[in-house]
NUVOMI-421851 format. One record per atom (N, C-alpha, C): residue number from 1; atom name; x, y, z. Coordinates in nm, 2 decimals. Layout:
    k   a       u       v       w
  NUM  CA       X       Y       Z
...
//
This chain:
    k   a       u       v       w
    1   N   -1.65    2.25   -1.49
    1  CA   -1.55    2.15   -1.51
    1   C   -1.45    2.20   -1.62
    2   N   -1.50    2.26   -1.68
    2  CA   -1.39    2.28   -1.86
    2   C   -1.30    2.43   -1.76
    3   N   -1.37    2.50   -1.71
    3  CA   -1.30    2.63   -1.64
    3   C   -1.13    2.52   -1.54
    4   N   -1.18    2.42   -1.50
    4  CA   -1.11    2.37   -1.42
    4   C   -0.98    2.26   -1.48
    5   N   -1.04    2.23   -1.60
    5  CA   -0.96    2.20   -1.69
    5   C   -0.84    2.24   -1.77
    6   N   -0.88    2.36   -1.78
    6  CA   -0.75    2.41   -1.80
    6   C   -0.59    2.43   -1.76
    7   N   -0.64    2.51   -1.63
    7  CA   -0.53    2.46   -1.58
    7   C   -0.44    2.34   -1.55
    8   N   -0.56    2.26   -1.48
    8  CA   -0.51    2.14   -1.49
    8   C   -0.42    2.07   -1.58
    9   N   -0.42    2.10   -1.71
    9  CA   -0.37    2.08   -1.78
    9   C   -0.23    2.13   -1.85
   10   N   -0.23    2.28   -1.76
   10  CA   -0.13    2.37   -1.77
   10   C   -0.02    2.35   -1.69
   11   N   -0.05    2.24   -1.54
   11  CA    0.02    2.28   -1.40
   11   C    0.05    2.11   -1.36
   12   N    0.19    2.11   -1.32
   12  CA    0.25    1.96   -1.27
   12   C    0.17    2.02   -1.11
   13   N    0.13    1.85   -1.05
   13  CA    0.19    1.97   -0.89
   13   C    0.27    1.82   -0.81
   14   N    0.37    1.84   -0.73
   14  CA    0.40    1.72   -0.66
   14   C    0.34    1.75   -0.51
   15   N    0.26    1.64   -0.53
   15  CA    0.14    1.64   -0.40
   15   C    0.25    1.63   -0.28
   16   N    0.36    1.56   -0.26
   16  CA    0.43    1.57   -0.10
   16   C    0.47    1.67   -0.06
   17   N    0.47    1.78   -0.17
   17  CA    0.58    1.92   -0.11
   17   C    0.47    2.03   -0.16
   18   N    0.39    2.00   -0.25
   18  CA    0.29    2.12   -0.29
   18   C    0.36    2.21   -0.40
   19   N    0.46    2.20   -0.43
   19  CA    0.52    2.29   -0.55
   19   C    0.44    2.24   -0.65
   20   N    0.39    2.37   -0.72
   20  CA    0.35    2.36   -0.86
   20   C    0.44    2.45   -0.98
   21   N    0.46    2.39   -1.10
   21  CA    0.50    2.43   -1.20
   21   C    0.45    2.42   -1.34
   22   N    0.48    2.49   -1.40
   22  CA    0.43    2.47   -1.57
   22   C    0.46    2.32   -1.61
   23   N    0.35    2.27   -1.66
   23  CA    0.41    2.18   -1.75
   23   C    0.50    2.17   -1.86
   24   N    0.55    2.09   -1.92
   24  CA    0.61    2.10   -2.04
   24   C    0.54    2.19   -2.19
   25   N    0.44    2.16   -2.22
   25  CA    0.38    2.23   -2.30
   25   C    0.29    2.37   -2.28
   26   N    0.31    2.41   -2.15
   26  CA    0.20    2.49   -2.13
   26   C    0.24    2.61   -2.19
   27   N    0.08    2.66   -2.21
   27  CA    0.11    2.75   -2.29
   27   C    0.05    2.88   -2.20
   28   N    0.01    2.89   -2.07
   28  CA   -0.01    2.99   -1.99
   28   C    0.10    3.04   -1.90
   29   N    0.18    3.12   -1.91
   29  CA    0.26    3.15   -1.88
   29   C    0.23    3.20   -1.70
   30   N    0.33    3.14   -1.66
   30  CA    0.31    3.18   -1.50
   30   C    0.19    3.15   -1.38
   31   N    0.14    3.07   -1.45
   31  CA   -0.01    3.03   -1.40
   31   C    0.01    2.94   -1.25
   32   N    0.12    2.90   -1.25
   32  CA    0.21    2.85   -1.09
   32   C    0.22    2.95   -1.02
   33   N    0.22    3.06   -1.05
   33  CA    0.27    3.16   -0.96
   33   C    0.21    3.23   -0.87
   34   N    0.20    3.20   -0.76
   34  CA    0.02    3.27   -0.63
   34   C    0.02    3.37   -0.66
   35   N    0.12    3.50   -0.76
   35  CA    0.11    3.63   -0.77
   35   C    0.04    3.68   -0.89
   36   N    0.01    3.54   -1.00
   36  CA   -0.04    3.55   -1.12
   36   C   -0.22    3.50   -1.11
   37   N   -0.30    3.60   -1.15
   37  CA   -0.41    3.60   -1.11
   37   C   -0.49    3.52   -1.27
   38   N   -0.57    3.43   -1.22
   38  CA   -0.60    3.36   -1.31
   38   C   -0.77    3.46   -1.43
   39   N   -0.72    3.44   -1.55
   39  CA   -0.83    3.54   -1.62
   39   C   -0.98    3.46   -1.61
   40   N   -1.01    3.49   -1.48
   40  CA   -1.20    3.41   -1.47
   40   C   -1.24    3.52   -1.46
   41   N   -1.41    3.49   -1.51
   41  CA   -1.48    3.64   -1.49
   41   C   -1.57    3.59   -1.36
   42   N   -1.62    3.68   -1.28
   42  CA   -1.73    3.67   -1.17
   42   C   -1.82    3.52   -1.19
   43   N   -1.89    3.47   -1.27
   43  CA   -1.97    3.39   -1.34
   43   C   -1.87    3.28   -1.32
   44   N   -1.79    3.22   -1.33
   44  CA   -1.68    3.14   -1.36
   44   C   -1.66    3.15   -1.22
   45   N   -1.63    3.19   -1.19
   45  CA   -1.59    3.20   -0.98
   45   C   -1.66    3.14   -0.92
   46   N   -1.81    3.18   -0.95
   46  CA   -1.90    3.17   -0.91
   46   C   -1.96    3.01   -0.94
   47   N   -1.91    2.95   -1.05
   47  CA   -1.97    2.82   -1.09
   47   C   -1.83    2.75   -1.00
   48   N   -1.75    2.77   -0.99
   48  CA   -1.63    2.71   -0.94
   48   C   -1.71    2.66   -0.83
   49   N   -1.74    2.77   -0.73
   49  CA   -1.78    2.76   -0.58
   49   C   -1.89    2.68   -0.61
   50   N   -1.99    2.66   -0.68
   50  CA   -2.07    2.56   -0.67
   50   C   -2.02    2.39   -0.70
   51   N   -1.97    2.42   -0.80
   51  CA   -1.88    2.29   -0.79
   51   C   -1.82    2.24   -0.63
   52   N   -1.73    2.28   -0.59
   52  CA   -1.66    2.34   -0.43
   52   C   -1.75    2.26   -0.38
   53   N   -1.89    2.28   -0.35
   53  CA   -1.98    2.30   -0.25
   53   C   -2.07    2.17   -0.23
   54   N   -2.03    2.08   -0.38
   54  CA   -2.02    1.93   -0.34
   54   C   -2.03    1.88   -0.27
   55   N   -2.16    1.80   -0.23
   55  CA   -2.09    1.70   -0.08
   55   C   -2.00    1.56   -0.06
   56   N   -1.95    1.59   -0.19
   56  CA   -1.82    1.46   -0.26
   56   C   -1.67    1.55   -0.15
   57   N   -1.66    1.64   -0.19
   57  CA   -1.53    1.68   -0.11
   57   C   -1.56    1.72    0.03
   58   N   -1.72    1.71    0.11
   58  CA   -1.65    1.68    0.26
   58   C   -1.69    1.57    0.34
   59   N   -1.70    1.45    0.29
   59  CA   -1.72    1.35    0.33
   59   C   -1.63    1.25    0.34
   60   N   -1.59    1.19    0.41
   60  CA   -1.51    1.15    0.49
   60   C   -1.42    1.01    0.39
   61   N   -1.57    0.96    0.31
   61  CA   -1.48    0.85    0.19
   61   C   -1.46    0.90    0.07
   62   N   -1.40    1.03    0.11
   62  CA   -1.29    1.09   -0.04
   62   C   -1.18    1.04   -0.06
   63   N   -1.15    1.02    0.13
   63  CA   -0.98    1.00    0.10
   63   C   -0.93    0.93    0.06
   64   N   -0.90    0.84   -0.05
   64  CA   -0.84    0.76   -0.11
   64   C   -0.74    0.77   -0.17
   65   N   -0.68    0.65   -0.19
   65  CA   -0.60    0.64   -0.28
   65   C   -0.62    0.54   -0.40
   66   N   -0.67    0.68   -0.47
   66  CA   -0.70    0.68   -0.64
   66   C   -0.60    0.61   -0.70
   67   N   -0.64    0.54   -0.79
   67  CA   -0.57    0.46   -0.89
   67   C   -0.54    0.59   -0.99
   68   N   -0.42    0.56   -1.09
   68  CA   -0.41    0.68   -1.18
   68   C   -0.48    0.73   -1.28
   69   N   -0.56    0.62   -1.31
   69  CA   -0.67    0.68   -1.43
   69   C   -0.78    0.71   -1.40
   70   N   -0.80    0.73   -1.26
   70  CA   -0.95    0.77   -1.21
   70   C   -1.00    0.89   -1.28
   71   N   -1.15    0.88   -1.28
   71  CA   -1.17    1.00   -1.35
   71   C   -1.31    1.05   -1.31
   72   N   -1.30    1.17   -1.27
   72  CA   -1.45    1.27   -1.21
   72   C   -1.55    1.28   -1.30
   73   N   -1.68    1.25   -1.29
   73  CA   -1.77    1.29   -1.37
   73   C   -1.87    1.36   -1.27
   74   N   -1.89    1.47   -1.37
   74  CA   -1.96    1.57   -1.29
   74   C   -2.09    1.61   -1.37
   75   N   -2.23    1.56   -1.36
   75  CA   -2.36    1.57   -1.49
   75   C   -2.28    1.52   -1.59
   76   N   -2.29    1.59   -1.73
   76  CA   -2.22    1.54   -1.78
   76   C   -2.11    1.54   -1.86
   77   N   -2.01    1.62   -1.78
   77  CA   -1.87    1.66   -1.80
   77   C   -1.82    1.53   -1.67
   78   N   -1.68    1.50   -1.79
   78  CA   -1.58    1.37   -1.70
   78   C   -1.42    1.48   -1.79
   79   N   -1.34    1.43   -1.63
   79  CA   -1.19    1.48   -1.64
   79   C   -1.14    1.41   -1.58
   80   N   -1.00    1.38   -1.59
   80  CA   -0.93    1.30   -1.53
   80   C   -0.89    1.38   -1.37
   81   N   -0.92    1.27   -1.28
   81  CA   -0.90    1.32   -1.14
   81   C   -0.73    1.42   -1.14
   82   N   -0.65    1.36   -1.18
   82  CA   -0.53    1.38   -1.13
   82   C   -0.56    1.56   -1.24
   83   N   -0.59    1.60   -1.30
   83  CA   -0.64    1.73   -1.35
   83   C   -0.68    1.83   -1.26
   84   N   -0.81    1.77   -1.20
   84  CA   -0.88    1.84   -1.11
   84   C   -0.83    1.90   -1.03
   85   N   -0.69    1.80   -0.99
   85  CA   -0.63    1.77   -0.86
   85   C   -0.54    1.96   -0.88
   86   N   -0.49    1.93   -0.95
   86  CA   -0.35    2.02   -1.08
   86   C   -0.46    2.15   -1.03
   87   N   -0.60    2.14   -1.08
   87  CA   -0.64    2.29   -1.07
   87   C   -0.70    2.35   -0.94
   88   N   -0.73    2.25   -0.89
   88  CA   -0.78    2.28   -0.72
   88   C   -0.63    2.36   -0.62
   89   N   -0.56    2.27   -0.66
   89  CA   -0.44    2.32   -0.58
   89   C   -0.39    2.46   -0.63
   90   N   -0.37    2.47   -0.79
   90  CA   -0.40    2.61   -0.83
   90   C   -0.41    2.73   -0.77
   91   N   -0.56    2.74   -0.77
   91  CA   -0.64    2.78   -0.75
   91   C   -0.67    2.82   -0.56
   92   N   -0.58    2.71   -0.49
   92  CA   -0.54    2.70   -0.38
   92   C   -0.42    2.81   -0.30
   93   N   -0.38    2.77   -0.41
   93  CA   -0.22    2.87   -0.41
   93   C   -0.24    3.00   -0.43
   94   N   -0.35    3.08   -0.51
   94  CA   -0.33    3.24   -0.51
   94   C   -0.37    3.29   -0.40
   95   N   -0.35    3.40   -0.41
   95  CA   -0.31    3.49   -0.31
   95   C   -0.45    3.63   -0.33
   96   N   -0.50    3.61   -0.44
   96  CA   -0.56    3.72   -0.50
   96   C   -0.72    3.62   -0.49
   97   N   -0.75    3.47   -0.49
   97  CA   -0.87    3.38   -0.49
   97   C   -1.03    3.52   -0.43
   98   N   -1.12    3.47   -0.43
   98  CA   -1.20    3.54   -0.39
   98   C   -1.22    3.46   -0.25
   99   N   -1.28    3.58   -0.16
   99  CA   -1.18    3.54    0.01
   99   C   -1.35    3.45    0.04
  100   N   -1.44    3.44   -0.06
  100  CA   -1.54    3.30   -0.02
  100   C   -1.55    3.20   -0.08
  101   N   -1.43    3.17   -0.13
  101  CA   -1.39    3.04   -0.17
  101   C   -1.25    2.96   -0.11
  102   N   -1.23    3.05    0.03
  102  CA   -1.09    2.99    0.07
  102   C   -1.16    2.80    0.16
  103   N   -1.27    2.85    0.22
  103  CA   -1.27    2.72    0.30
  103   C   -1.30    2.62    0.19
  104   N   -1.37    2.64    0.07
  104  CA   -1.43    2.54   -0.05
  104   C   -1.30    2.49   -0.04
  105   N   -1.20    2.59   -0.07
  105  CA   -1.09    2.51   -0.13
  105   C   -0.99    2.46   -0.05
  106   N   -0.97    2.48    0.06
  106  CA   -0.91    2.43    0.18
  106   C   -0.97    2.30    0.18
  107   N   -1.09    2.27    0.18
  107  CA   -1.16    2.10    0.22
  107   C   -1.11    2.04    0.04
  108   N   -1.14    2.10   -0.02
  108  CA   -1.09    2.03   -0.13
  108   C   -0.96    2.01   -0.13
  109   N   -0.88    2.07   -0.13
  109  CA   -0.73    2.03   -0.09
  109   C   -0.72    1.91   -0.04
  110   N   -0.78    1.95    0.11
  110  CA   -0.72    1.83    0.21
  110   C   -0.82    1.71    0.16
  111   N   -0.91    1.71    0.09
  111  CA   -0.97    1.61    0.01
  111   C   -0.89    1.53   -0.06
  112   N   -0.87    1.55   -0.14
  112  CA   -0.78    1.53   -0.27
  112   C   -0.64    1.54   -0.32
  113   N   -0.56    1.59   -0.20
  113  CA   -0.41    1.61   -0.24
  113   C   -0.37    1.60   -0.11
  114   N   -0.41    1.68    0.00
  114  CA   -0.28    1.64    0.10
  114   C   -0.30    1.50    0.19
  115   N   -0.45    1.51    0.22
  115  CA   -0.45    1.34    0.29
  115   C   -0.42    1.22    0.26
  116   N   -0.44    1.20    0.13
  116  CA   -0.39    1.06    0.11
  116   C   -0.25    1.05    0.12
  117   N   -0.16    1.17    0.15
  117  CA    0.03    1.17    0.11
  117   C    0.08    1.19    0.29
  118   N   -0.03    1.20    0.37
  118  CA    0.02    1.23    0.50
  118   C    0.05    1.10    0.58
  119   N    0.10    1.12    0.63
  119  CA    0.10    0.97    0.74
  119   C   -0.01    0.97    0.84
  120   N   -0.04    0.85    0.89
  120  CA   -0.15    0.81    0.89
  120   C   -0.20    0.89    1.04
  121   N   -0.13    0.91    1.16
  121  CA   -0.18    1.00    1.21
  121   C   -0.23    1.13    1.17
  122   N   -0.13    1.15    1.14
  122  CA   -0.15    1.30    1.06
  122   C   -0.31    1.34    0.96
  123   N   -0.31    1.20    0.90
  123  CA   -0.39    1.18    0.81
  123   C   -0.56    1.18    0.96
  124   N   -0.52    1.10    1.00
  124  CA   -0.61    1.07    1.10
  124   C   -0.70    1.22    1.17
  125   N   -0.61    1.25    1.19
  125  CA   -0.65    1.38    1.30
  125   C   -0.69    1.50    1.18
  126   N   -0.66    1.56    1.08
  126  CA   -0.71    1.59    0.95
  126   C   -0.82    1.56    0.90
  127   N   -0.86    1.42    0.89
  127  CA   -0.97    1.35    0.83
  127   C   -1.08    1.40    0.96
  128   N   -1.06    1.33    1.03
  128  CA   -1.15    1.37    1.16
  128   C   -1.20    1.53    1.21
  129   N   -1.11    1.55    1.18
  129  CA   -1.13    1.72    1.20
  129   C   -1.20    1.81    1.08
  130   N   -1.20    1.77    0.95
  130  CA   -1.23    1.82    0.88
  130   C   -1.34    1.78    0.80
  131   N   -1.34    1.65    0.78
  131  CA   -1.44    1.53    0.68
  131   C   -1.61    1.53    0.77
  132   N   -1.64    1.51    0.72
  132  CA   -1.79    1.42    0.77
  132   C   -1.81    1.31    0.77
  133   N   -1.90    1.24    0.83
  133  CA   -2.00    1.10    0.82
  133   C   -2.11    1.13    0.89
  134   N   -2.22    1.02    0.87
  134  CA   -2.35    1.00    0.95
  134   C   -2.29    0.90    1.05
  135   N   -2.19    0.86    1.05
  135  CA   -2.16    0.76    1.17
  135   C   -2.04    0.78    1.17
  136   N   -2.01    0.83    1.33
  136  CA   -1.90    0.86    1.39
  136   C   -1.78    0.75    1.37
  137   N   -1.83    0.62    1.35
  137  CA   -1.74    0.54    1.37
  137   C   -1.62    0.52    1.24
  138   N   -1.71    0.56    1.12
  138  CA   -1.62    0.61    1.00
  138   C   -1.53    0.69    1.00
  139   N   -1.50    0.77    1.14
  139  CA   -1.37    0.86    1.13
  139   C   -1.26    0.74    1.11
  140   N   -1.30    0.62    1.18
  140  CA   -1.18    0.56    1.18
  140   C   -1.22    0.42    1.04
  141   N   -1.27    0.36    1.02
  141  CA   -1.34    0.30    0.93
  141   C   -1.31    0.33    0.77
  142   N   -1.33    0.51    0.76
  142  CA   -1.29    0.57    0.63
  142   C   -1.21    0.58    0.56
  143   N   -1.11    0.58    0.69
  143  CA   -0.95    0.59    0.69
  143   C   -0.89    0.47    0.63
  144   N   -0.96    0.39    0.66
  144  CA   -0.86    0.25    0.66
  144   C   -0.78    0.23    0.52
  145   N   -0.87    0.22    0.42
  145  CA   -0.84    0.21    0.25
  145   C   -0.72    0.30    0.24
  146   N   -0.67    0.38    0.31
  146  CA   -0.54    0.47    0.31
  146   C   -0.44    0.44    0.44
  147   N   -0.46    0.37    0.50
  147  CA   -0.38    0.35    0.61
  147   C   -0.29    0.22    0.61
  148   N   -0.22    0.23    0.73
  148  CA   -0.10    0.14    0.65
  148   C   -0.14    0.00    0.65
  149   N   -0.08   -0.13    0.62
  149  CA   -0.16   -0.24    0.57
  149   C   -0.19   -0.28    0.71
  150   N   -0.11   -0.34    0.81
  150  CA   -0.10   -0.41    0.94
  150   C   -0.19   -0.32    1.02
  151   N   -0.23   -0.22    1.02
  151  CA   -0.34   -0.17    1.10
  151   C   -0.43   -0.14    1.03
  152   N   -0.46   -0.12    0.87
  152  CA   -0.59   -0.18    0.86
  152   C   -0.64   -0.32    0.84
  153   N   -0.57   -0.44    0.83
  153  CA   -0.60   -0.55    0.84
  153   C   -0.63   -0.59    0.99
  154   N   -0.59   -0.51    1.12
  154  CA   -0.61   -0.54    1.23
  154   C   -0.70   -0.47    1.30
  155   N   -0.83   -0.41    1.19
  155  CA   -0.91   -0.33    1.28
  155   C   -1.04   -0.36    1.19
  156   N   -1.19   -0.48    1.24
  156  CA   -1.26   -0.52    1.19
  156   C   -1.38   -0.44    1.15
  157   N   -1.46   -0.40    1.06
  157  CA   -1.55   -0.33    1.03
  157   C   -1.70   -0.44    1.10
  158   N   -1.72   -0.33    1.22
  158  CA   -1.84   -0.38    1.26
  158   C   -1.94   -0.26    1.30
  159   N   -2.07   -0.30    1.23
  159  CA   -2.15   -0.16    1.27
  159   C   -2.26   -0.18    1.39
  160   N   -2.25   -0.32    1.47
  160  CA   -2.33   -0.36    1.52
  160   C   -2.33   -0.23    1.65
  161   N   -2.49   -0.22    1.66
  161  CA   -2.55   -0.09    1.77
  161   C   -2.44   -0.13    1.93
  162   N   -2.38   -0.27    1.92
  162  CA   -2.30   -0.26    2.07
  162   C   -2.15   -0.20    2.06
  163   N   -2.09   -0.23    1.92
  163  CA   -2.01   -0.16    1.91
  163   C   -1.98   -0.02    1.91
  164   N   -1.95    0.09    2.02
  164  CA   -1.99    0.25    1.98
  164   C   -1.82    0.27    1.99
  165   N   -1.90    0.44    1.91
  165  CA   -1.75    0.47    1.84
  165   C   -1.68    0.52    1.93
  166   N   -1.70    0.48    2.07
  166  CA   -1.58    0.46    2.18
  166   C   -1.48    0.34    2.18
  167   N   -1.59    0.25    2.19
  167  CA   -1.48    0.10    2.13
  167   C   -1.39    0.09    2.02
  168   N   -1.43    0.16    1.88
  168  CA   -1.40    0.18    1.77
  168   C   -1.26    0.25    1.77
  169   N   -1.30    0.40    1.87
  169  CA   -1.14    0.44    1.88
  169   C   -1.01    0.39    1.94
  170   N   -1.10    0.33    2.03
  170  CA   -0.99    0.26    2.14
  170   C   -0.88    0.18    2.05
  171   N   -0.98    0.08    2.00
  171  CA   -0.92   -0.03    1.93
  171   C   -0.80    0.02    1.84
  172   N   -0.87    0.12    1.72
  172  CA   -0.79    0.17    1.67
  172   C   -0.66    0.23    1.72
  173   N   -0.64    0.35    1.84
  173  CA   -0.59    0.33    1.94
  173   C   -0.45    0.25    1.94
  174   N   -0.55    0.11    2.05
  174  CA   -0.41    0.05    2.11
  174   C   -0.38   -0.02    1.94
  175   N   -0.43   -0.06    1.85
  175  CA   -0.40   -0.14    1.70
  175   C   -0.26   -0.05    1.65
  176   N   -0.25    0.12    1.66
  176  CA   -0.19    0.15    1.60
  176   C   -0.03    0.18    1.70
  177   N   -0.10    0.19    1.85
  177  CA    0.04    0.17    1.92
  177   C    0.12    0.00    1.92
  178   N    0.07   -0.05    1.89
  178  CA    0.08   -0.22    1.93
  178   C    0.16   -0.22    1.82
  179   N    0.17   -0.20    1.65
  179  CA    0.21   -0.23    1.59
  179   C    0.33   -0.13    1.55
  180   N    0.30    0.00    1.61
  180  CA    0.43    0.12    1.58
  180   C    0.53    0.08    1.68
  181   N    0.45    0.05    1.76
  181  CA    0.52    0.08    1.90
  181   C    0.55    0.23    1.94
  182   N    0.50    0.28    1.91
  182  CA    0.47    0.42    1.94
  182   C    0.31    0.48    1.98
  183   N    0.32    0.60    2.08
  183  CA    0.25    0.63    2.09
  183   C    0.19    0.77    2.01
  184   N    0.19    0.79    1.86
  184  CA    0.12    0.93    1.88
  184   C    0.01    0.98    1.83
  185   N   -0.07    0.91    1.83
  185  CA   -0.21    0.88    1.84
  185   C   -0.26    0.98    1.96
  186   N   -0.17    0.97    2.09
  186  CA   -0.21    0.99    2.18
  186   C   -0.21    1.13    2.23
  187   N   -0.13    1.22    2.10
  187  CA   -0.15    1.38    2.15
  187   C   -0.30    1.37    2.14
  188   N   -0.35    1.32    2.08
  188  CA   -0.50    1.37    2.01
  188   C   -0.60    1.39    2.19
  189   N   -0.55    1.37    2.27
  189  CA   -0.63    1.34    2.41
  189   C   -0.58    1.44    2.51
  190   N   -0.50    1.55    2.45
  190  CA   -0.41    1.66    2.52
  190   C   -0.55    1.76    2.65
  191   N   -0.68    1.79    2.59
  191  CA   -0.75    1.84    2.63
  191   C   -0.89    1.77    2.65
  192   N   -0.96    1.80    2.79
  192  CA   -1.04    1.74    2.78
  192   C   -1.18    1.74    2.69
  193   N   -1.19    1.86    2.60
  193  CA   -1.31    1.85    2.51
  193   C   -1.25    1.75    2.38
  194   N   -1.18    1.71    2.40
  194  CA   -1.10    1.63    2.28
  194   C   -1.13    1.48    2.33
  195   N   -1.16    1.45    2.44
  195  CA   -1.14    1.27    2.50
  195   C   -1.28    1.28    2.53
  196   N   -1.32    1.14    2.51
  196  CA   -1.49    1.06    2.54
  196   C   -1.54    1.07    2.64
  197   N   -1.62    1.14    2.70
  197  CA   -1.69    1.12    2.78
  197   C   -1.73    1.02    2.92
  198   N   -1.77    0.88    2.80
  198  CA   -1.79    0.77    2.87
  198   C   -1.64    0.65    2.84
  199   N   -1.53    0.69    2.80
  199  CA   -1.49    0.64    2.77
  199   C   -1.32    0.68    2.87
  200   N   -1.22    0.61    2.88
  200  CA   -1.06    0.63    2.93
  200   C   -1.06    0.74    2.87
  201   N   -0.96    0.80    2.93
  201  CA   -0.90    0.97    2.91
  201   C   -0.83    0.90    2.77
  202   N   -0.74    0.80    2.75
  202  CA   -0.65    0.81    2.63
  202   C   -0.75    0.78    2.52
  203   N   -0.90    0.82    2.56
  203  CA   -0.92    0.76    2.37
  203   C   -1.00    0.91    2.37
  204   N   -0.95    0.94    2.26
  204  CA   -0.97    1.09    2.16
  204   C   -1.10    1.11    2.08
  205   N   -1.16    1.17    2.09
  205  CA   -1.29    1.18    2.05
  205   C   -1.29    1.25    1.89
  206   N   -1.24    1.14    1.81
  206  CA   -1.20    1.17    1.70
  206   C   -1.37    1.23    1.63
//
């Protein structure tokens, strides 16, 4: 955590565009730059990737939207999330990273910085493709706490065994055509290893 600290503390980033820059006080010169290689030694890489390897960053109720003072505690080191955030993406950005820590840091990414700023398809198909659960039905369930108000107040959390996460998608589904009036939910059904089984061609086997 303290290796991760730093930077974070060195680096603005604006999560909708992904540009990172020095802060106002930093005192690391060029440390935004994907051509400037950060001074960790092997040991330090190597604790990084354990950190990484968390099953907090690929589980499906990461994606939130954090209040501003949230804050990580990891044993017994605590940092302020929006830090972590600053050095993940970092650390994201070089070009020079050690090439077994690209997927750690890819799911952290989309963990932590780019899902909660996508729109909610986007966000959707992302989460589902990348995240985990023990219950499928949480692809869509997970989501909700980040999704927009009128479709998640129009989509009820039920875990009962008759409810399966074919119903689940559906609903979700027609909830989010009904209310956009749009359909694009519905690329997600372009191929058949992509749509339910036992279920209509239009629901996506998120």
């Amino acid at each position: 955590m303290d290796e991760l600290s730093d930077p974070g503390q060195q680096l603005l980033l604006e999560a909708e565009t992904g540009l990172l820059s020095s802060a106002p006080d930093s005192t690391a010169n060029g440390w935004h730059d994907p051509e400037v290689e950060l001074p960790y030694s092997r040991k330090t890489w190597r604790d990084i990737e354990f950190l990484l390897t968390r099953r907090w960053f690929h589980n499906i109720s990461v994606v939130q939207d954090y209040p501003a003072q949230t804050f990580v505690e990891y044993g017994e080191r605590t940092m302020p999330l929006h830090l972590l955030i600053n050095a993940i993406y970092c650390l994201h950005s070089k070009k020079r990273d050690p090439f077994y820590l690209q997927e750690q840091l890819e799911q952290a990414v989309g963990a932590v910085v780019r899902l909660p700023v996508l729109s909610y398809p986007r966000l959707l198909h992302r989460a589902s493709t990348f995240k985990r659960c023990t219950d499928p039905r949480d692809k869509i369930y997970g989501t909700l706490n980040v999704a927009p108000q009128k479709l998640a107040t129009s989509i009820s959390l039920d875990y009962d065994d008759s409810n399966t996460e074919g119903n689940v998608y559906a609903s979700a589904m027609l909830a989010h055509a009904k209310i956009t009036q749009r359909f694009e939910l519905f690329h997600n059904c372009f191929f058949a290893e992509d749509i339910m089984s036992d279920d209509p061609s239009w629901v996506p086997n998120f």
